[in-house]
C-alpha positions as CSV (number, residue, x, y, z in Angstrom):
1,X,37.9,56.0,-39.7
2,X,35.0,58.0,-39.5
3,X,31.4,56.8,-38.4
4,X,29.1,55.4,-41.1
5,X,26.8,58.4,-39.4
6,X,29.3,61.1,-40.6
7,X,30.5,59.2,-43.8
8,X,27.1,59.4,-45.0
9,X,26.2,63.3,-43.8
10,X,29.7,64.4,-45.6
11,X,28.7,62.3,-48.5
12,X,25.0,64.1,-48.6
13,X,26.7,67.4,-48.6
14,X,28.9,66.7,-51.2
15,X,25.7,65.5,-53.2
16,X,23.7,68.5,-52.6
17,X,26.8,70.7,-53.7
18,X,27.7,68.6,-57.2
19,X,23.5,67.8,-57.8
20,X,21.7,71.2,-56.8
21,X,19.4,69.7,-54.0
22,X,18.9,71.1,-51.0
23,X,20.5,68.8,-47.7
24,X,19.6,69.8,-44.1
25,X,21.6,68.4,-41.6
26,X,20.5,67.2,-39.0
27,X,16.9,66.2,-39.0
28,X,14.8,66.4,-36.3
29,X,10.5,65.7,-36.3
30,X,8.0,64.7,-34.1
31,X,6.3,60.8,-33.8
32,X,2.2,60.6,-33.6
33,X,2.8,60.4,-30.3
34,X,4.9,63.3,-29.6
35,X,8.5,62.0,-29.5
36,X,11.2,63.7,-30.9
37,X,13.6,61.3,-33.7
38,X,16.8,62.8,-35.1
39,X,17.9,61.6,-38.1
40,X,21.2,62.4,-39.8
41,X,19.7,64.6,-42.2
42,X,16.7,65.5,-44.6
43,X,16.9,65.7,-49.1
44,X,14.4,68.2,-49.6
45,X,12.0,67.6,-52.6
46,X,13.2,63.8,-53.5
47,X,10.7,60.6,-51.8
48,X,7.7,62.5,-49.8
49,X,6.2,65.8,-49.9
50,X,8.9,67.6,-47.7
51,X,11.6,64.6,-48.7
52,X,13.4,61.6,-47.2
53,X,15.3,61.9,-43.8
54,X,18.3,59.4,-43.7
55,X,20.0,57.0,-41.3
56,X,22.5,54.4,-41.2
57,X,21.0,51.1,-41.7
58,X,21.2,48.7,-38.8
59,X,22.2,45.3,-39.2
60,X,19.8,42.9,-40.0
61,X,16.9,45.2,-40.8
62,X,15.3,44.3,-43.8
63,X,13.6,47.2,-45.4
64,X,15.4,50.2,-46.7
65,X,13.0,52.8,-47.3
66,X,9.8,53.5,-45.7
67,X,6.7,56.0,-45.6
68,X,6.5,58.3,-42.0
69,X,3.6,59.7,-43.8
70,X,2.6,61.3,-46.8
71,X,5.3,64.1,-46.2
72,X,8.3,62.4,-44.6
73,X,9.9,59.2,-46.0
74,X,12.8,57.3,-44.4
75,X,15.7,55.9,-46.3
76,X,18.3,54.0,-44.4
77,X,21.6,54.2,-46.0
78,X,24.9,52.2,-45.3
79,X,28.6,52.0,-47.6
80,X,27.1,52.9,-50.6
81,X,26.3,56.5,-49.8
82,X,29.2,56.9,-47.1
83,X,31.0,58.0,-50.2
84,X,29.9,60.1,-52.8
85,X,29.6,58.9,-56.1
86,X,27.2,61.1,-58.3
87,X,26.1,57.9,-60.3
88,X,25.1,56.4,-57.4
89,X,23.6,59.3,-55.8
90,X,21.4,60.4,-59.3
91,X,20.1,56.9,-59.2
92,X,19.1,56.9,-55.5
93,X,17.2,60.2,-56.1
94,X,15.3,59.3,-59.6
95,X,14.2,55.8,-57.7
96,X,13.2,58.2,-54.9
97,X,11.3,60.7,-57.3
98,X,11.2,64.1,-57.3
99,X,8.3,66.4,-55.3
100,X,9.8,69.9,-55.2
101,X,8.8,72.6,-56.5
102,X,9.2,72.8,-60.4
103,X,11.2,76.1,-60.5
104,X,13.4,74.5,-58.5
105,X,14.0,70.9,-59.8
106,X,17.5,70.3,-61.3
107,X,18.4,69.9,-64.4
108,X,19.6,66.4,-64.9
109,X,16.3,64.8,-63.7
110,X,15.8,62.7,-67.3
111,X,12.3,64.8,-69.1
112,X,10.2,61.7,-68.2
113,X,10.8,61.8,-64.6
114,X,9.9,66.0,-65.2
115,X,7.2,65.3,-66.4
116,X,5.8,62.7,-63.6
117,X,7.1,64.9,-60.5
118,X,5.9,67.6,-59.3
């Protein structure tokens, strides 16, 4: 079986295919103090300014999502998006919000969610 790491990228990829968002994979930025992070990939336009980067959670860590900065978000996945479900996957992005660019938001973002992003 696959890695949770790879589980979740192909999942991701199939998401960005079905849903119309934009997946880079992988992710790499710089700390405040100049250290480079990889992360499996970034969903452009969904959490922060630029979007959320995603890892596989680590056992016994407690929060799921965090803030890098007013760009960057962190979400850190495990099962539930080593498989793609597009249920799942619609919901994880409309909790995460959408901050793209209005030409290019999709389609199935619900008109109140339009009408608060971007």
């Amino acid at each position: 079986m696959a890695e949770l790491g790879d589980r979740i990228i192909s999942a991701w990829r199939r998401a960005a295919a079905d849903l119309g968002i934009s997946f880079t994979t992988p992710w790499h930025t710089l700390t405040a103090d100049h250290r480079r992070v990889s992360y499996l990939g970034l969903v452009h336009g969904f959490g922060g300014l630029t979007g959320t980067v995603v890892r596989p959670l680590q056992l016994g860590e407690l929060r799921l999502y965090e803030e890098l900065d007013r760009d960057l978000h962190v979400a850190k996945l495990g099962e539930r998006h080593a498989v793609y479900d597009p249920l799942v996957f619609r919901g994880t992005l409309l909790e995460w919000g959408y901050t793209g660019p209005p030409s290019q938001r999709p389609s199935w973002i619900p008109p109140a969610d339009r009408d608060r992003a971007g």
